[in-house]
Backbone bond lengths (Angstrom), bond angles and torsions (degrees), N, CA, C in turn:
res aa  C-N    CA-C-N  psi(-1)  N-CA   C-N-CA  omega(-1)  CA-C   N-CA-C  phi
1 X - - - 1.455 - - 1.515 108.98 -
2 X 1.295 116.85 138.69 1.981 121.08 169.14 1.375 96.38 -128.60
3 X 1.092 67.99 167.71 2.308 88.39 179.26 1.467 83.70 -120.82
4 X 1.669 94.81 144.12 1.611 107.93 -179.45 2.018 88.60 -141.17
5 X 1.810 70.76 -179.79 1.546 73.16 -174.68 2.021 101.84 -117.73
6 X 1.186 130.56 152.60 1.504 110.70 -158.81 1.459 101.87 -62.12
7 X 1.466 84.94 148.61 1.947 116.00 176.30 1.355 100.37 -125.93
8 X 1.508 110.63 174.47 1.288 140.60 -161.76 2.028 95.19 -96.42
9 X 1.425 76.15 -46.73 1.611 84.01 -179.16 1.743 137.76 -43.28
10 X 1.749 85.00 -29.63 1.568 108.14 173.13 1.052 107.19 -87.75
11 X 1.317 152.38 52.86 1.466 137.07 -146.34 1.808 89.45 -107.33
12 X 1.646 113.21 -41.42 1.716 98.37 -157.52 1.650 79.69 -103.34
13 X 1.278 144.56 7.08 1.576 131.87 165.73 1.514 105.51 -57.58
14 X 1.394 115.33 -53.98 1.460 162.32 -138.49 1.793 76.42 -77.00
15 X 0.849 122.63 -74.45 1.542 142.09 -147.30 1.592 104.88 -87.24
16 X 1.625 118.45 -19.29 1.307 100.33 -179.65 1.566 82.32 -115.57
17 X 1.217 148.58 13.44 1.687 152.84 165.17 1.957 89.67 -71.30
18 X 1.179 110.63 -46.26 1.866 116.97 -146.61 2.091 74.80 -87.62
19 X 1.031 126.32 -79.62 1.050 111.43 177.76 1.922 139.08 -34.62
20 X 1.430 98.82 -51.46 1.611 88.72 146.21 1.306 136.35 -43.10
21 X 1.356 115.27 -37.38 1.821 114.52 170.74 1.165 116.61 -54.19
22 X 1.421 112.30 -34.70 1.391 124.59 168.37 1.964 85.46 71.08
23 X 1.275 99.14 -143.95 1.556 119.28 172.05 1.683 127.88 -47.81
24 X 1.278 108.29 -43.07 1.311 131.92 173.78 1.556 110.65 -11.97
25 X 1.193 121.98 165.79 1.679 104.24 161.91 1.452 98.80 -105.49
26 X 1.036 127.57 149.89 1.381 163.83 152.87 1.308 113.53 -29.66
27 X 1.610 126.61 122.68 1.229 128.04 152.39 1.814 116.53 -152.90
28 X 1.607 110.79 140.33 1.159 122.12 17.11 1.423 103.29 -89.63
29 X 1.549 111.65 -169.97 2.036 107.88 175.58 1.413 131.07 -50.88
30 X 1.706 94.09 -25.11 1.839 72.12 -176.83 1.710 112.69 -92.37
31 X 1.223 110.41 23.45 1.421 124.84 153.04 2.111 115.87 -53.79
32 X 1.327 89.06 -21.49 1.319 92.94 -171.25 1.298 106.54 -110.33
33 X 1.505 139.38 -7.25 1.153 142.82 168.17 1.752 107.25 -45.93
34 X 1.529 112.53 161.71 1.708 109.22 -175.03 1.494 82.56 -90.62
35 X 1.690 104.69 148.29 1.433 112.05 179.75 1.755 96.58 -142.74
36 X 1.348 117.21 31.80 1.829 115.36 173.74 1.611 99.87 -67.94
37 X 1.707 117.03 -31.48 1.296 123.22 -174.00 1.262 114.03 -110.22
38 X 1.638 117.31 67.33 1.408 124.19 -177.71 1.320 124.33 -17.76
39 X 1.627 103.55 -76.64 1.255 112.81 165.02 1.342 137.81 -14.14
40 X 1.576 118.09 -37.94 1.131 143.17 -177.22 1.588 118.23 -102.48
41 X 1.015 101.67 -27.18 1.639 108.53 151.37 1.699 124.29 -72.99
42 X 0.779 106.62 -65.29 1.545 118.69 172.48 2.097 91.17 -43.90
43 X 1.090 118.29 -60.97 1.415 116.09 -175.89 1.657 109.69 -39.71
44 X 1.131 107.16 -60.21 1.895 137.54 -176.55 1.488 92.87 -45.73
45 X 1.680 108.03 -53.31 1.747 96.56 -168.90 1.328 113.89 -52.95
46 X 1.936 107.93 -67.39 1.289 126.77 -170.95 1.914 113.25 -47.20
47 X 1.777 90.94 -29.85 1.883 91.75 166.86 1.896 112.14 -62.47
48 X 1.015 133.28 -77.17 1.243 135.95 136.93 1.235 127.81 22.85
49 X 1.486 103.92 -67.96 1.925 105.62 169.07 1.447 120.09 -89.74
50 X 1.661 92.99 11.91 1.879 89.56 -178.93 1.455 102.56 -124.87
51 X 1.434 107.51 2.96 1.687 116.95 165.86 1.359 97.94 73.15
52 X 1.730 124.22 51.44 1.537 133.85 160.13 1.558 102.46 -123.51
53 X 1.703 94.90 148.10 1.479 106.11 -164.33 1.164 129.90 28.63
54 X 1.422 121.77 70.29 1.430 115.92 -178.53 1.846 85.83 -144.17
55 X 1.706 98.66 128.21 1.668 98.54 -171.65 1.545 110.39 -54.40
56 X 1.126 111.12 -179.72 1.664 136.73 -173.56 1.416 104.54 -59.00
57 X 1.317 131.78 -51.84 1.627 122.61 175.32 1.466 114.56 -73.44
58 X 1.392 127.75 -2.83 1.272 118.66 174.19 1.585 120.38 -91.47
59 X 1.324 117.58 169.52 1.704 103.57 168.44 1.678 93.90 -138.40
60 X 1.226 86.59 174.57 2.094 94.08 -169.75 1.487 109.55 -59.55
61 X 1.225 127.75 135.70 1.486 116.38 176.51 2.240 94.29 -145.18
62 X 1.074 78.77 151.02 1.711 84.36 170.96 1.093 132.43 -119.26
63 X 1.618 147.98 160.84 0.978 144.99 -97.94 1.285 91.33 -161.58
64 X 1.489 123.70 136.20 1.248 116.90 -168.33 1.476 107.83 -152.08
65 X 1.313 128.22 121.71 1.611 109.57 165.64 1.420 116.66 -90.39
66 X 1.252 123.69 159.76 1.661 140.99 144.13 1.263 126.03 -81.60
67 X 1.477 120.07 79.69 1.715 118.07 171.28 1.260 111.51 -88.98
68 X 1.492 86.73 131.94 1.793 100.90 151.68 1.444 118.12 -135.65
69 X 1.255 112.19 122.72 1.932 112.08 159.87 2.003 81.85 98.98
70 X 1.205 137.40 25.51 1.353 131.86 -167.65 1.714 123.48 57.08
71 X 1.470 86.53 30.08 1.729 93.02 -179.84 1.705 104.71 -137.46
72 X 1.423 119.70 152.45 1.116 140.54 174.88 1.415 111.08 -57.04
73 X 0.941 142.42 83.51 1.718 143.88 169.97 1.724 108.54 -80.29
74 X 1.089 124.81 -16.35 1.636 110.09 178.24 1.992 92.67 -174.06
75 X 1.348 81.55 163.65 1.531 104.48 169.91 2.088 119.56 -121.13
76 X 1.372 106.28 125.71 1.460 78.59 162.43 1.647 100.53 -149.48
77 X 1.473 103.37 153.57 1.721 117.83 -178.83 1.856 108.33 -117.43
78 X 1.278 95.72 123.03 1.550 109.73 -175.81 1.479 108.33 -105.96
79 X 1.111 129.01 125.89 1.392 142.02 177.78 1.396 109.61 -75.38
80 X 0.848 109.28 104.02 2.099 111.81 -176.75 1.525 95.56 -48.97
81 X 1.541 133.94 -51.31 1.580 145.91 -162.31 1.258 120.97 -132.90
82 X 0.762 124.40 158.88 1.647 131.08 171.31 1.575 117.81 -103.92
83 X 1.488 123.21 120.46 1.806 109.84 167.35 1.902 97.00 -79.80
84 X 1.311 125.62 -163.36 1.310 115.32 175.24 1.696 95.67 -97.89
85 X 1.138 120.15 -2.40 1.671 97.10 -177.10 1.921 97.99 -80.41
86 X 1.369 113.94 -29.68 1.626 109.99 -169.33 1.181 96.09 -92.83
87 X 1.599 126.46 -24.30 1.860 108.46 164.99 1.519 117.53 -52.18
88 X 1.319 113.16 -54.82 1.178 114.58 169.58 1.252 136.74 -55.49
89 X 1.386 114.33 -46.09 1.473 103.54 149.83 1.769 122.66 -148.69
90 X 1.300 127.29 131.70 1.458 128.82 -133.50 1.764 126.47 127.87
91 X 1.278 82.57 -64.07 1.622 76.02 176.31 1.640 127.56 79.21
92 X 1.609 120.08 164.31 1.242 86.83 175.16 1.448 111.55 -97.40
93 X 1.110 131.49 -1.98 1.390 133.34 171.54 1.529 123.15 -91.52
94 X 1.347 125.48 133.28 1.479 114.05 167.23 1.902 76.67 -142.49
95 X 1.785 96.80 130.03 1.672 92.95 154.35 1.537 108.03 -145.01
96 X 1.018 126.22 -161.79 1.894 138.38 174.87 1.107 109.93 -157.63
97 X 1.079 105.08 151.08 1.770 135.46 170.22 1.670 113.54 -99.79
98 X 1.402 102.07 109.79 1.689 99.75 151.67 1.327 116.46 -2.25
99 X 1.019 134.07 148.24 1.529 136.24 164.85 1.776 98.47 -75.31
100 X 1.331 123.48 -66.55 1.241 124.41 -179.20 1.139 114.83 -48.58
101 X 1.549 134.02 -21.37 1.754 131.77 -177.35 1.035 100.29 -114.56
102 X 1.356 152.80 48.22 1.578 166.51 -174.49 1.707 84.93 -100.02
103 X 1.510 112.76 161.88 1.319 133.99 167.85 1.872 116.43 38.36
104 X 1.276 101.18 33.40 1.126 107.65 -178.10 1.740 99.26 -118.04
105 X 1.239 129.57 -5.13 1.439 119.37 -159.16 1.397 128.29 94.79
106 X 1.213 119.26 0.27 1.701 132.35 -152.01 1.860 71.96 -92.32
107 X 1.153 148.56 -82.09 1.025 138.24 -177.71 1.557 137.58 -33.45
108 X 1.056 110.65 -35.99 1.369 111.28 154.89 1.473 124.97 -83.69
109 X 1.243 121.28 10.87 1.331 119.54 -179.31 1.773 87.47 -119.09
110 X 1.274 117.09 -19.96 1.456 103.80 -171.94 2.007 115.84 -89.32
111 X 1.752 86.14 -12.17 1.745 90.64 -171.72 2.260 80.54 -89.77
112 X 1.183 132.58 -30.94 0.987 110.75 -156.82 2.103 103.61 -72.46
113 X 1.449 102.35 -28.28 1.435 112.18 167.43 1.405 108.22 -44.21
114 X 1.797 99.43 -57.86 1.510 84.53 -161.65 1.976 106.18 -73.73
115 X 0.716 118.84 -13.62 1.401 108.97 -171.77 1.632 109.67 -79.27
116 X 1.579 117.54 -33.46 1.641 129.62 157.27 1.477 84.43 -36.76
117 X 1.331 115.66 -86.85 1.776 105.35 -138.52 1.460 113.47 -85.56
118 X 1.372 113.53 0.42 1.843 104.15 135.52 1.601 140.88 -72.36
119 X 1.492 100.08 -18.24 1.196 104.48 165.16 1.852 124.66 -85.04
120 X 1.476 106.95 -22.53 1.145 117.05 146.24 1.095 145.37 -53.17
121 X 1.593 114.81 -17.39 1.894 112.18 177.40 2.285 79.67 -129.30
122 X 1.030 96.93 32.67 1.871 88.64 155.55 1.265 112.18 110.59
123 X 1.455 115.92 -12.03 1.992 91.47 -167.10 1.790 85.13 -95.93
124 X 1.239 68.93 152.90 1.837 114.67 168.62 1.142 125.00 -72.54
125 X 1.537 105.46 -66.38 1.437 136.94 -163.33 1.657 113.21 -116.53
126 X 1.283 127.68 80.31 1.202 112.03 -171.20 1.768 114.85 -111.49
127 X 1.513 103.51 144.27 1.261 122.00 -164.83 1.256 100.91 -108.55
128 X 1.724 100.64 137.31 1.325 105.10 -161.72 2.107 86.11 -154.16
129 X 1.223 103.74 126.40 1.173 112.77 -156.93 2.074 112.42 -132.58
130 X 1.272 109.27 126.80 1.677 96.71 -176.33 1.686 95.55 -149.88
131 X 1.774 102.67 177.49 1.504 115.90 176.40 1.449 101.62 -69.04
132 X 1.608 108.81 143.02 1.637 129.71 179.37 1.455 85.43 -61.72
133 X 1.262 156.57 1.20 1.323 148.20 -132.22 1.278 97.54 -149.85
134 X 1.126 141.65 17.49 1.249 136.19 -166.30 1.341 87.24 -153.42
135 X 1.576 108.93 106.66 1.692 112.46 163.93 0.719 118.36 -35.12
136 X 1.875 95.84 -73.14 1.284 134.50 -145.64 1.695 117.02 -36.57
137 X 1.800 94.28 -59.89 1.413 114.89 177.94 1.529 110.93 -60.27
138 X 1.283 121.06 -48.39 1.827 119.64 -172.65 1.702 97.80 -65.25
139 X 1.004 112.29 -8.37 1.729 101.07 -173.13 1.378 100.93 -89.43
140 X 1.587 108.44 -60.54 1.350 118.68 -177.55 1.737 98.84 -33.20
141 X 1.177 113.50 -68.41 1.570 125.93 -146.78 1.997 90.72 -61.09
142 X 1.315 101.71 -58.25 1.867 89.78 179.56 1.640 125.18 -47.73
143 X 1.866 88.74 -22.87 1.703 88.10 -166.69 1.406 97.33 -75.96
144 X 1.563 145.23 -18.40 0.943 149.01 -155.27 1.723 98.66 -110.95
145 X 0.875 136.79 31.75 1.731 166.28 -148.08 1.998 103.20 19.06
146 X 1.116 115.36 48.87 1.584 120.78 167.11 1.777 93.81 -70.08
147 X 1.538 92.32 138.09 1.461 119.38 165.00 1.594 102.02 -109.83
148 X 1.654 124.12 129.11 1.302 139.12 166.38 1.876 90.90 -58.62
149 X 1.411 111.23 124.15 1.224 112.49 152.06 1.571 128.94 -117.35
150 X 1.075 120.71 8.63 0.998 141.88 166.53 1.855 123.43 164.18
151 X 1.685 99.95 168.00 1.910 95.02 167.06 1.480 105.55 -142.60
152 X 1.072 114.38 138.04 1.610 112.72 151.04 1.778 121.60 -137.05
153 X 1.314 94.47 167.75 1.809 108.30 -164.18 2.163 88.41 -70.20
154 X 1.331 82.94 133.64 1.654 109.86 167.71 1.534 104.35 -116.82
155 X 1.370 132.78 103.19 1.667 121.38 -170.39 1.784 103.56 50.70
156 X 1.635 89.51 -141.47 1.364 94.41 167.57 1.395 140.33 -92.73
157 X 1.878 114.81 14.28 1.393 109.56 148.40 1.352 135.02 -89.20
158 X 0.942 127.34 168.09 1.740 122.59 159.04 1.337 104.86 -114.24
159 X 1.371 115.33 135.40 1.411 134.98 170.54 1.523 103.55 -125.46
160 X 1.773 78.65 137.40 1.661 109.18 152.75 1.145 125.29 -83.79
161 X 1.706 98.22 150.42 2.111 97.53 178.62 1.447 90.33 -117.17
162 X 1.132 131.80 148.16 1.249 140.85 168.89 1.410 110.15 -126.34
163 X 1.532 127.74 134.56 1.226 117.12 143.77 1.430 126.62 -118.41
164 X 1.637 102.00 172.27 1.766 111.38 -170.79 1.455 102.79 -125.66
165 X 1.381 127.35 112.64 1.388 132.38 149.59 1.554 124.39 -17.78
166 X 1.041 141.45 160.95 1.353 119.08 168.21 1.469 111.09 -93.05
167 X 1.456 103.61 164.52 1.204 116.60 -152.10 2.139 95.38 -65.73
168 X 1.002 141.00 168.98 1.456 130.17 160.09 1.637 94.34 -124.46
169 X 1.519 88.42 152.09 1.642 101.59 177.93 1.538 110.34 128.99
């Protein structure tokens, strides 16, 4: 498995990954961006991780795939910073797994990536946050040494915030 950053090359991985979700909701967000005009997606990302056009509550975050075998197995988006509305809840990580590469580990190897290459451009302390309702994610995040630091009700979910020290070594 590598982590890349989006290519042109992935264009129909990209497109039959967004179609597997089928209905699902989407993670991380720019899973949900329109991508009929690649070109223009791929543009949107690299805007994004360079902190162009992205409104006032957002901050730059980048965009990353997980290939394996020349196919898209996961997505994840790392927040270079935090404002306090996405410290509080958001985090700097949001990623997903393929539906077909679910429960294989591809997720815990993909949150431990993303937390490497936040600790690589500076954070320390990274916050990484999901639904009390979602194993999957609270496991991943402990297995990758997340401490629960607190939860509260959003509507009708409750979410956890977890954070992770940076990695040493």
């Amino acid at each position: 498995m590598k982590l890349i950053s989006p290519t042109l090359e992935y264009q129909d991985s990209y497109i039959s990954y967004i179609k597997e979700l089928g209905g699902e909701e989407r993670y991380p967000f720019p899973l949900d961006f329109e991508y009929e005009n690649f070109v223009d997606l791929l543009k949107k990302l690299d805007d994004y991780a360079n902190g162009l056009n992205i409104s006032n509550n957002m901050v730059p975050s980048s965009t990353f795939w997980l290939i394996q075998n020349n196919e898209i197995i996961g997505v994840t988006n790392i927040r270079h910073y935090l404002n306090k509305e996405i410290e509080f809840c958001g985090g700097h990580v949001g990623l997903g797994i393929r539906p077909s590469s679910r429960g294989k580990g591809v997720g815990k190897f993909l949150m431990a990536e993303s937390i490497k290459n936040l600790n690589l451009i500076g954070v320390k302390v990274v916050h990484i946050h999901c639904y009390k309702d979602n194993l999957a994610s609270s496991a991943m995040i402990v297995a990758n040494g997340g401490n629960l630091i607190s939860e509260f009700s959003d509507q009708s979910k409750v979410i956890q915030r977890y954070v992770v020290n940076a990695i040493q070594g």
